[in-house]
N, C-alpha and C positions, 0 to 999 in steps of 0.2 A: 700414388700407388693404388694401384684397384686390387678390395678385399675380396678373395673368392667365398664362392658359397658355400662351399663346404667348409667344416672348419680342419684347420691344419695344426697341424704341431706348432709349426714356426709362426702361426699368429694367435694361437689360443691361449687364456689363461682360464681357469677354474677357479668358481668360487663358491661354494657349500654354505645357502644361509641356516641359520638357525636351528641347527638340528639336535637340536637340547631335550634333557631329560622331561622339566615338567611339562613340554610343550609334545613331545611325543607319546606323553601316557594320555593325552584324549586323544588320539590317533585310532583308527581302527586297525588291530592288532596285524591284519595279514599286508595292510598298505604300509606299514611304519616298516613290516620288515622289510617289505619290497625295496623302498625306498634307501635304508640304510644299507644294506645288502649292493643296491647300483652305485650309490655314490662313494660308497668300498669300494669298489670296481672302479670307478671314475679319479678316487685318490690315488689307486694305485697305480696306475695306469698313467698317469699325469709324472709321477716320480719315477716313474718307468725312464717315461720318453724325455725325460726334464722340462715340464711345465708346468710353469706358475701354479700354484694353488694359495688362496687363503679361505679361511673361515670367519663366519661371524655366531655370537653370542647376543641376543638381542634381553637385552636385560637381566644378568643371568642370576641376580641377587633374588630373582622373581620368577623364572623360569632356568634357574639352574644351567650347569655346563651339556655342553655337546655329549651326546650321549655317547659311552664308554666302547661302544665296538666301532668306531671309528679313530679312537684317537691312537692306536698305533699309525697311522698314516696322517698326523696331524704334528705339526711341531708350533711352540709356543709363540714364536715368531710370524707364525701364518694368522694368528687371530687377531680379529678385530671385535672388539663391545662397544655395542650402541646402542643407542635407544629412539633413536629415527625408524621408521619403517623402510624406509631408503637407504638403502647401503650408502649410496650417494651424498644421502645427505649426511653421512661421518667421514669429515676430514681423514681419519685413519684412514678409513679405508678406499677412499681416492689413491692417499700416497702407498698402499702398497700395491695399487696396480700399475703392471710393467707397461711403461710406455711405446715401447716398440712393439706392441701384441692387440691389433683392435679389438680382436673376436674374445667376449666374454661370454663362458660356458658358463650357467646359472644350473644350481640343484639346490634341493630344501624345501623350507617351511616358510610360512604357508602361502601357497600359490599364489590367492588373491590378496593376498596383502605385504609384505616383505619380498615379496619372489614378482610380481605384475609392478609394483612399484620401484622397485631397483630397477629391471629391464626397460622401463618403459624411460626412466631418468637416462640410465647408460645410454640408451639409444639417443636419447637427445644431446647426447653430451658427444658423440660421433663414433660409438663404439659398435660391432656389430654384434648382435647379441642372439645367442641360442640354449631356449631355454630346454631342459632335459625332462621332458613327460614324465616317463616311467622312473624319475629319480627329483619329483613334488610331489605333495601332498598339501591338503587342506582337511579341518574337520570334514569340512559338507564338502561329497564329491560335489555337488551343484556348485560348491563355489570354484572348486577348481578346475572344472568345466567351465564357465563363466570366466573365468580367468586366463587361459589359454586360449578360448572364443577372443579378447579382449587384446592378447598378445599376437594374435594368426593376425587380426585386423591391421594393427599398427605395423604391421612390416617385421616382426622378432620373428624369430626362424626356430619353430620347433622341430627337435629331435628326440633320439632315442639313447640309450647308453650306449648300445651296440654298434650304434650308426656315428657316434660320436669317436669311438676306439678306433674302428675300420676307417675312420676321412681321415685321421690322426696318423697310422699307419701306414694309408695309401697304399703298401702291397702287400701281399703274403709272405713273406720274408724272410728270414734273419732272427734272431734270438727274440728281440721285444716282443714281433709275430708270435712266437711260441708262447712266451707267454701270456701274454694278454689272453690270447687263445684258449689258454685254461682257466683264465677266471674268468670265462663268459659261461663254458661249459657248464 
């Protein structure tokens, strides 16, 4: 089966790393909202169209849970804790992703290191992988400049929130249209 390049409803899953409290508070305050604010967008939107989503906690005993304006769109069943920087590399979280779904959507924290590291694993692992710009972050924009440089190179397919909604949709439509519609506004 040949993946297309866009990503689709019917082959995408979503996966939100590490978007925890104390890892958010060195964030510079207008990125974090940006950030948490798209990948709101991208939970809801996912439950929308019914696709996959899980989350991960990357050590939370240390950097605390996912930060609270997201977990109305988060259930306790979608998370994974680990302490790899590689999603990949925690058994959990291999086994909750869907097998019939190549295209892994990546958003979170932080770019060059949990977010370049999981992508660049998936990818080897035969998955197709897009990661979501305007929905990562790093402390040092340099680093996650460098880290998307790093991701363009290897063949990971960046995108945008908006751009990820509308290939997911494919038309103007019917009721999900409507509203996705309004949470982009």
């Amino acid at each position: 089966m040949k993946v297309p390049t866009l990503s689709q409803r019917n082959y995408s899953q979503l996966a939100i790393i590490d978007v925890q409290e104390r890892l958010a508070a060195v964030m510079a305050a207008d990125q974090l909202q940006k950030l948490v604010k798209n990948c709101g967008i991208l939970l809801q939107a996912a439950a929308m169209l019914e696709i996959p989503a899980i989350y991960t906690e990357q050590y939370p005993k240390g950097l605390g849970n996912t930060v609270p304006e997201l977990l109305p769109w988060l259930k306790p069943e979608q998370r994974v804790e680990k302490t790899a920087f590689s999603c990949s590399d925690e058994p959990g979280f291999c086994r909750k992703l869907t097998g019939d779904r190549p295209q892994i959507i990546l958003a979170g924290m932080e770019a060059h290191i949990c977010i370049l590291q999981t992508a660049l694993h998936l990818q080897e692992m035969g998955h197709q992988v897009f990661v979501v710009e305007d929905a990562v972050l790093a402390r040092d924009p340099i680093n996650k400049a460098n880290a998307l440089e790093r991701l363009r190179q290897a063949g990971v397919i960046l995108s945008n929130t908006e751009s990820i909604l509308f290939e997911w949709l494919g038309a103007a439509e019917g009721e999900a249209f409507k509203q996705i519609s309004r949470l982009v506004r």
